[in-house]
N, C-alpha and C positions, 0 to 999 in steps of 0.2 A: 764708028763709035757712037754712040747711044749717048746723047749728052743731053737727056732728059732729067728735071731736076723737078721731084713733087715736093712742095712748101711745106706741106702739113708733117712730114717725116722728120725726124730726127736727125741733127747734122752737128758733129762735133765743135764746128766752126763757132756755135751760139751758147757756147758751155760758159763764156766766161769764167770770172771770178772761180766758180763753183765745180769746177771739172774736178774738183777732187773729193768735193764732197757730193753725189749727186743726191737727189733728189728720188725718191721712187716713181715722182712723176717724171722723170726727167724728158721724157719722148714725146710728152703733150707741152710742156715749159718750152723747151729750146727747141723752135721749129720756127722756121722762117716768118710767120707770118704773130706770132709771138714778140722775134725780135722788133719787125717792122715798127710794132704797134708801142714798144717800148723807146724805140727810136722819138718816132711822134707826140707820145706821152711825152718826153724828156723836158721840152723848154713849155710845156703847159700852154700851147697853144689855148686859145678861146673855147673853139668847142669841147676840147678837155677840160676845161673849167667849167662850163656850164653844166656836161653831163655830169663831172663829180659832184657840182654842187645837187642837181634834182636827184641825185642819188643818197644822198643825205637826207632830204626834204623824204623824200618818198619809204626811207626807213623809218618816218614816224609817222607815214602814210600823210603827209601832207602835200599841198601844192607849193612850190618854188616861192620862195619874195624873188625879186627883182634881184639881179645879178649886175655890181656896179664893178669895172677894173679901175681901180686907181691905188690912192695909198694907204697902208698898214691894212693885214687881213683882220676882221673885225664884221660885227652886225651895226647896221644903224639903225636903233631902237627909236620909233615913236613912242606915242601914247601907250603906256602898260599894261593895257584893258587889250589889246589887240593886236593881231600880229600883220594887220593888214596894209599898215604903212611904214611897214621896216622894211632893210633892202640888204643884201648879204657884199661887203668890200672887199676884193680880194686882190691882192698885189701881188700880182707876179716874181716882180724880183725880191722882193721881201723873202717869199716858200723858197726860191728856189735856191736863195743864200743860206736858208735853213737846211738844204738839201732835200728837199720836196721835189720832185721830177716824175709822179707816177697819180697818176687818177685815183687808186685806192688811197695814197696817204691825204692826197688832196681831198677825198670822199671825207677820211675820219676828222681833217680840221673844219670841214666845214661843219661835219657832225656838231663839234663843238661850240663853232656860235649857235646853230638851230637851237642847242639844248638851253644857250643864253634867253634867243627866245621864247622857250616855253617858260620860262622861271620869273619873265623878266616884270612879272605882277607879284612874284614875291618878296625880288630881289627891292622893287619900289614900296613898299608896305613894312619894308622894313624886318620879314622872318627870315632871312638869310644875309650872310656880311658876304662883302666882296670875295671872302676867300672861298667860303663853302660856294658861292656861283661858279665859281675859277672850276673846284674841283668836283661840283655835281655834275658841269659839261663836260670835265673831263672822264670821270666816273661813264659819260653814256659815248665818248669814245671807246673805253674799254668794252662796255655790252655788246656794243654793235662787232666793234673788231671781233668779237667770241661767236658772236649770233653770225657772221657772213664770212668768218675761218679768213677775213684780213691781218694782216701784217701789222704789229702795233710797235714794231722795234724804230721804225721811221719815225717817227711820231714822235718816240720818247726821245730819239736824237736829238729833236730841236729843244728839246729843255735843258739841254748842256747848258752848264753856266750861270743857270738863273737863278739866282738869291732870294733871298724874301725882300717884299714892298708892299707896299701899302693897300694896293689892290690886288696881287699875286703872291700866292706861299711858293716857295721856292722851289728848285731841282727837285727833290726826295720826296717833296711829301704831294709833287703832280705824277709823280712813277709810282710811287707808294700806292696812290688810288686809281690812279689807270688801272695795274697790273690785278688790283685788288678788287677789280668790276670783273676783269677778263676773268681771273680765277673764281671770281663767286658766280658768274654765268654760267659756266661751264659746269659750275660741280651743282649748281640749281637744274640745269637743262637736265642733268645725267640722273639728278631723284625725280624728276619728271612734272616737274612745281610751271605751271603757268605763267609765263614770263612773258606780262604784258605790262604797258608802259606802270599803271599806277604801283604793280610790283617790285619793277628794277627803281622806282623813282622813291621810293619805301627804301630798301635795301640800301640806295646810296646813303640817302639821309642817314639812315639809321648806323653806317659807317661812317660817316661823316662824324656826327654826332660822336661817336664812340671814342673817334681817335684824339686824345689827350693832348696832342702837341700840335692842333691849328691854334685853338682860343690863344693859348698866352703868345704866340711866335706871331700871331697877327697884331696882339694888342701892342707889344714892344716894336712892331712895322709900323704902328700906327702912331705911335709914340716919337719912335725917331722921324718920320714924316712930317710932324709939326715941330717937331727940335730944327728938322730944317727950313725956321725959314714961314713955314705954312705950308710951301708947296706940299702937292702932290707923294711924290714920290722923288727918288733917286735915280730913275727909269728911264732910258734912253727913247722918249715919247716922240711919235711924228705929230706933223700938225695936225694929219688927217684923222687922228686917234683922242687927241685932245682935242679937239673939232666935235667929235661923235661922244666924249663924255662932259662936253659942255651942252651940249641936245640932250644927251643921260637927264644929265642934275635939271635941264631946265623944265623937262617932262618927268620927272618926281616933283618940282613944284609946282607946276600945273595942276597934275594927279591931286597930289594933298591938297591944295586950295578947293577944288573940286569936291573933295570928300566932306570938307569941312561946312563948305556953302550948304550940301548937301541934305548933312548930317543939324544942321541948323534950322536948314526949312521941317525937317520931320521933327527935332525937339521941341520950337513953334508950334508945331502944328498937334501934337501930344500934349505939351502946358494948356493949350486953348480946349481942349477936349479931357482936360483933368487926368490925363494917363501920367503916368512915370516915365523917365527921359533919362536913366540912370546910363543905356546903353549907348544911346546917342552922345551922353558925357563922354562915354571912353572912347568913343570914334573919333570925335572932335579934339580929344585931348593925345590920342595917335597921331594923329596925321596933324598936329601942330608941333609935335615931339619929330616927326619925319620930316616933315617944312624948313623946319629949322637945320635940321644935318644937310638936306639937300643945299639948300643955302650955301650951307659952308662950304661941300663939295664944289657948289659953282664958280663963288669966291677964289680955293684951291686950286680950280681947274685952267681957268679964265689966268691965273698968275703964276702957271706950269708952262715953262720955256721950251721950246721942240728940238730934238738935239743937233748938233750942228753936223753936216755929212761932212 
């Protein structure tokens, strides 16, 4: 008997779940060396993590931050001017409670800090509130999942449950705009439109913007967030999370002080040269308006209790 067995072939055995519904790929999917890898994927071994994260990185053609394992997945954001002293946290058990087990869905969260990243000089300047950050990285989950024909149904799993808070809008309106990137990617790729970052980052905003139920659903988040108390939120936070938004608030004060010192020496130096300093006014009177919120935030943060296991 011929008990030769090629991996790359097709074998009933790796059909799982899905034997009834196949696949038209079905013969390239379930093949031994598919399952294997899926096997592997499963508990997110290290170099499964590393590679999904440079694979994120490298869909906005960037180089990797530093890849930290510890607690709550999250970015730690420095100085806002640069992306060169942030470092990407990712907790294993945290994704894997969420049901995250595969490199691609691990790809799209990490997507999702990167895009923190790139924003994170707006989000500290004060043009964007917590929610629109929340849901513009989620927004470049959906693109991407469109743009590389990934899987976005994992993804939205882990929003099961989640209410509005003070820093996150809730279940609906994170699937609302995920789905609502995936489908405007798609039907943009298909009229043939140039779908390059300043495009899709246009496109979100501009949906962002559009949709009627973040401003007030944030501001009543925001609202009952100091009914509570002051704190933060209502939000089952680890320390490592409240940790990384106390570096947040303390690197917007930084930032603002900076702008302000800044913004002082050139008014100075315009008064002494008889120029007009009107614009320097409003710089200096921004970032003392942003000084002050971060403040609060740090205050907020620093007296946000970390839930107990």
């Amino acid at each position: 008997m011929d008990a030769t067995f090629d991996p790359t072939q097709f074998h009933p055995t790796f059909l799982g779940d899905d034997q009834h519904t196949l696949p038209t790929d079905t013969f390239h999917r379930y093949t031994m060396d598919s399952f294997l890898q899926s096997a592997h994927e499963y508990g997110l071994p290290s170099d499964v993590i590393n590679s999904a994260v440079v694979s994120a990185y490298g869909f906005f053609g960037l180089a990797p931050s530093p890849v930290v394992e510890g607690l709550g997945t999250h970015v730690n954001l420095g100085n806002p001017t640069t992306m060169y002293d942030d470092s990407m946290c990712i907790d294993r058990n945290e994704l894997m409670h969420y049901g995250v087990h595969d490199k691609d869905t691990l790809s799209l969260i990490a997507t999702h800090e990167v895009a923190h990243q790139l924003t994170q000089l707006m989000y500290a300047q004060g043009q964007i509130s917590p929610w629109q950050s929340e849901l513009i990285s989620d927004k470049w989950m959906g693109f991407r999942a469109a743009a590389e024909g990934l899987d976005i149904e994992k993804v939205i799993h882990t929003f099961d449950g989640l209410g509005d808070c003070e820093t996150h809008p809730g279940q609906d309106l994170r699937e609302r705009h995920m789905r609502q990137a995936y489908d405007t990617y798609n039907n943009l790729s298909r009229n043939g439109v140039d779908l390059n970052f300043n495009v899709l980052m246009d496109t979100a905003m501009s949906q962002i913007n559009a949709d009627t139920d973040i401003r007030p659903r944030e501001i009543v988040a925001q609202q009952n967030a100091l009914a509570n108390g002051g704190n933060v939120m209502s939000y089952s936070w680890t320390q490592s999370e409240i940790d990384s938004h106390i570096r947040e608030a303390q690197d917007k004060i930084d930032f603002n002080k900076s702008v302000i010192r800044e913004n002082e020496k050139i008014k100075a130096d315009r008064i002494s040269h008889g120029l007009p300093h009107a614009l320097s006014d409003s710089n200096i009177n921004g970032a003392k308006f942003e000084l002050e919120k971060a403040k609060k935030d740090l205050e907020n943060w620093k007296n946000t209790k970390p839930a107990k296991n």
